[in-house]
C-alpha positions in Angstrom: -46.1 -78.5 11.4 -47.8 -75.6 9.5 -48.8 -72.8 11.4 -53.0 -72.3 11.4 -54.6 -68.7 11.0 -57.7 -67.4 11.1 -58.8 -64.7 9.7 -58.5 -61.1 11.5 -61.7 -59.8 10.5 -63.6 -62.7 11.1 -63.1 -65.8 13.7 -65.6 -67.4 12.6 -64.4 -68.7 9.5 -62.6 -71.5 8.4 -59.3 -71.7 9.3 -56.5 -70.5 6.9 -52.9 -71.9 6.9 -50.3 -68.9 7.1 -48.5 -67.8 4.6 -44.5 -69.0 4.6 -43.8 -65.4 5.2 -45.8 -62.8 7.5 -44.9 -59.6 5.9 -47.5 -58.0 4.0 -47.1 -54.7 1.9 -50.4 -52.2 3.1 -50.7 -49.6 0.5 -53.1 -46.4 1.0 -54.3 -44.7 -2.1 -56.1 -41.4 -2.6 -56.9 -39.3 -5.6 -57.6 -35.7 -5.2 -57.4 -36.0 -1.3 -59.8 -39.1 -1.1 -58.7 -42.3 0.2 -59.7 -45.4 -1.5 -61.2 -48.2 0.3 -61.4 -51.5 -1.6 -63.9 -54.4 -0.8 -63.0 -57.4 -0.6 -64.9 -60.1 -3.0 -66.3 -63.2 -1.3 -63.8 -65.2 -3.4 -60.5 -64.4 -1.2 -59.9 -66.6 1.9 -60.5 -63.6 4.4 -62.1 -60.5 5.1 -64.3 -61.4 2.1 -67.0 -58.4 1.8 -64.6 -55.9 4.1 -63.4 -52.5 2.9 -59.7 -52.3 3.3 -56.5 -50.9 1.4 -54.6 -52.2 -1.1 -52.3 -55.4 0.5 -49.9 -58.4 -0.9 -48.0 -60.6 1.0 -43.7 -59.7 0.1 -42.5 -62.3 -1.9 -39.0 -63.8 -0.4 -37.2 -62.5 -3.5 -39.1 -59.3 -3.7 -38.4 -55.5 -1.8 -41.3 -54.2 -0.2 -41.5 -50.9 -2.5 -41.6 -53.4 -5.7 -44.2 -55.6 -4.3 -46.2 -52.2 -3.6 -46.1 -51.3 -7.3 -46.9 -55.0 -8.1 -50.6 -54.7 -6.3 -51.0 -51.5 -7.3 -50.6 -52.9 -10.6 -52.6 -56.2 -10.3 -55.1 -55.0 -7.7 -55.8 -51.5 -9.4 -54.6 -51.5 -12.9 -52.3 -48.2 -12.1 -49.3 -48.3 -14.2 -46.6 -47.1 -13.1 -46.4 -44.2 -15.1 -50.4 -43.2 -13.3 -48.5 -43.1 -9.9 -47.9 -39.8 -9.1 -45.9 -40.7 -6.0 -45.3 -43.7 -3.4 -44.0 -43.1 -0.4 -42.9 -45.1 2.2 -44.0 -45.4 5.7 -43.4 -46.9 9.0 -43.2 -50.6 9.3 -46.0 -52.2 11.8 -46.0 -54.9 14.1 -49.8 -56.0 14.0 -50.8 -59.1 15.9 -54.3 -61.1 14.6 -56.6 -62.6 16.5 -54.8 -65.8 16.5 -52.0 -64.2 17.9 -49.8 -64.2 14.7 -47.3 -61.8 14.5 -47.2 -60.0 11.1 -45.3 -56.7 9.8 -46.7 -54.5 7.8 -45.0 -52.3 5.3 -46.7 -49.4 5.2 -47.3 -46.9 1.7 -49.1 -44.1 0.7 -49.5 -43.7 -3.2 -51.1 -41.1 -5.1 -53.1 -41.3 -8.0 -55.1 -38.5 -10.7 -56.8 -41.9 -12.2 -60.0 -41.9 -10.4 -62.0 -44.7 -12.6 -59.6 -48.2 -11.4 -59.8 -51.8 -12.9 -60.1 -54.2 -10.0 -59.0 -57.4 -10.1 -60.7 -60.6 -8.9 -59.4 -59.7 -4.9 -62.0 -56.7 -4.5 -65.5 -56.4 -6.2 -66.1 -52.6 -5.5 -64.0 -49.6 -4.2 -65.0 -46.0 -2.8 -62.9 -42.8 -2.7 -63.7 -41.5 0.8 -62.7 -38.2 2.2 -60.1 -38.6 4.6 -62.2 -37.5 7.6 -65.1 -39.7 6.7 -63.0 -42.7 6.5 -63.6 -44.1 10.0 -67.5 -43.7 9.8 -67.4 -45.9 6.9 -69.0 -49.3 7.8 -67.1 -52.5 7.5 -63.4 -51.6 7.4 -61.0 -54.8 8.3 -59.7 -53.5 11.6 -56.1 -53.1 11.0 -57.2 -50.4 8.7 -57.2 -47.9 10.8 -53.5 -48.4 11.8 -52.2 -48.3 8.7 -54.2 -44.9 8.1 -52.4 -43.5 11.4 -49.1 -44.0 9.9 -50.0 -41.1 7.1 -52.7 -39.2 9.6 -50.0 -36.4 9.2 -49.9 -35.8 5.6 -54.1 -36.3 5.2 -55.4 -34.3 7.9 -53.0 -31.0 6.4 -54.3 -31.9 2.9 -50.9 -32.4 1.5 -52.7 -34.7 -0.6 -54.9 -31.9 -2.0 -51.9 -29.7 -3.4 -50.3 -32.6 -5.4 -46.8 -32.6 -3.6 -44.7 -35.4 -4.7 -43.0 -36.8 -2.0 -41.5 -39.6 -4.1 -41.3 -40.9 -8.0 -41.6 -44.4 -8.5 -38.3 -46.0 -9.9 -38.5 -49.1 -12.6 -36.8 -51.8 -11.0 
């Protein structure tokens, strides 16, 4: 029997049917100490018209720092090459409003591209300060969870100063 979900922004809507696997890569991006917030188009199956970060479900044959480079590729246009660092964070045990239990693997990329090329997943995106991210209307609320797991490295504007925590490797 297949599993039903509904979406975590938004009960209301029609039902989804989950995913074979529940882990999702959850990618925070920032150029020149501004987080990018990402709205969802109307033409995904959830959280349509919700600002959020950059996500993907892990593919079974895929690690969880490829498949960040994969939506950063496909949901940004960043090459690899544009990535100034990735980083990974803590993994999270989130639970939807359904009850579903899904882990998140958490990043934190850096960028000096500021003009993206969105795919067909998001219709607009923002670079926010840091500090001004949680007054900004309309956020999935997972969101802020996944910006807790970096809180450190934002709030002390080691995002500012360009430190490279980590160079993405080709896999």
């Amino acid at each position: 029997m297949t599993n039903r979900l509904e979406t975590m922004a938004n009960p209301q809507t029609t039902p989804l049917y989950a995913p074979p696997s529940r882990d999702v890569v959850a990618i925070i991006l920032t150029c020149r100490g501004k987080v990018g917030l990402f709205k969802r188009s109307q033409n995904v199956g959830f959280d349509g018209g919700r600002w959020q970060c950059i996500t993907g479900y892990v593919d079974e044959s895929s690690r969880t720092f490829s498949q960040a480079i994969i939506e950063l590729r496909e949901e940004t246009g960043l090459e690899m090459r544009e990535i100034n660092s990735l980083v990974a964070g803590e993994t999270l045990t989130l639970q939807d409003d359904c009850g579903a239990t899904w882990r998140v693997h958490t990043f934190l990329a850096t960028t000096s591209r500021r003009k993206l090329s969105l795919n067909w997943e998001h219709d607009h995106y923002r670079w926010v300060p840091y500090h001004r991210v949680s007054r900004f209307d309309g956020q999935v609320k997972w969101l802020k969870n996944v910006l807790a797991v970096f809180d450190e490295q934002m709030v002390h504007g080691e995002l500012d100063n360009g430190r490279q925590v980590a160079q993405p490797q080709p896999t």
